[in-house]
C-alpha positions as CSV (number, residue, x, y, z in Angstrom):
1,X,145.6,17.9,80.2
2,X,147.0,20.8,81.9
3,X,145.6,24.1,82.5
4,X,147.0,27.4,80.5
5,X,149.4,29.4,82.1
6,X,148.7,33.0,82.7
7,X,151.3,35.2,81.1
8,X,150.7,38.1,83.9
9,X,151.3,36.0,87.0
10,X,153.3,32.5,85.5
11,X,150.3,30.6,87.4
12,X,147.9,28.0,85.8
13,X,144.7,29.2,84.9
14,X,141.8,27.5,86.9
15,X,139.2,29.9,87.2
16,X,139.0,32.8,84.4
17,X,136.0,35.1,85.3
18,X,133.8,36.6,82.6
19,X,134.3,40.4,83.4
20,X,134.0,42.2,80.2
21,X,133.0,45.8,82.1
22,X,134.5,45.1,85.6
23,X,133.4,44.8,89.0
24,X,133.0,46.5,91.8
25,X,135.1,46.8,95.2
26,X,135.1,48.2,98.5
27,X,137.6,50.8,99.0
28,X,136.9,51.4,102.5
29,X,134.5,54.3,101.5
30,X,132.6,53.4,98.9
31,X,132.6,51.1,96.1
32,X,134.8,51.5,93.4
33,X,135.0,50.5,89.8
34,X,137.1,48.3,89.1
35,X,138.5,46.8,85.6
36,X,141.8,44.6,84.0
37,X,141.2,46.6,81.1
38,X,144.7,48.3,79.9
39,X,142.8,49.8,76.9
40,X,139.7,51.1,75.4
41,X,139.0,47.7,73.8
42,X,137.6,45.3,76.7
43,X,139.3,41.5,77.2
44,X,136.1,39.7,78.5
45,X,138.2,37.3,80.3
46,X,139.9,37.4,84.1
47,X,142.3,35.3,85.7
48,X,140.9,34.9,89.0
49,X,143.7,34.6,91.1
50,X,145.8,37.7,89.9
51,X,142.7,39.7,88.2
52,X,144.9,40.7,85.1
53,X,142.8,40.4,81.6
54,X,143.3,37.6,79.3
55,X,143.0,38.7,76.0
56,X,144.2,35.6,74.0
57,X,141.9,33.1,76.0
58,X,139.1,31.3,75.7
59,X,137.8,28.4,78.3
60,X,136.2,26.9,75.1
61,X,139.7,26.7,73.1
62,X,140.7,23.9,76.2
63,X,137.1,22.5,76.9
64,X,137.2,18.5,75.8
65,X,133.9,17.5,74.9
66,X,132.3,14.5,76.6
């Protein structure tokens, strides 16, 4: 079985990160909030390589049980 492919960066999805309200990152100064968030209504999933939101994925929808 294959990974998902993510439909911001055409790249397979092999880490998602749970980020529902961000994270935080260095800006040189200070830390800055950070989100992938392109609305009011939070996608709780990341792809970890390009940090855009997932909104139509789940890891459990591709889990196979043992």
């Amino acid at each position: 079985m294959n990974p998902p492919i993510c439909s911001s960066c055409n790249r397979p999805i092999t880490r998602a990160l749970d980020l529902p309200y961000g994270w935080w990152e260095w800006s040189g100064k200070r830390y800055e909030l950070r989100t992938a968030s392109q609305g009011v209504d939070v996608a709780p999933w990341v792809h970890a390589d390009c940090m855009n939101q997932l909104r139509d994925f789940h890891p459990a929808d591709h889990t196979i049980l043992a």
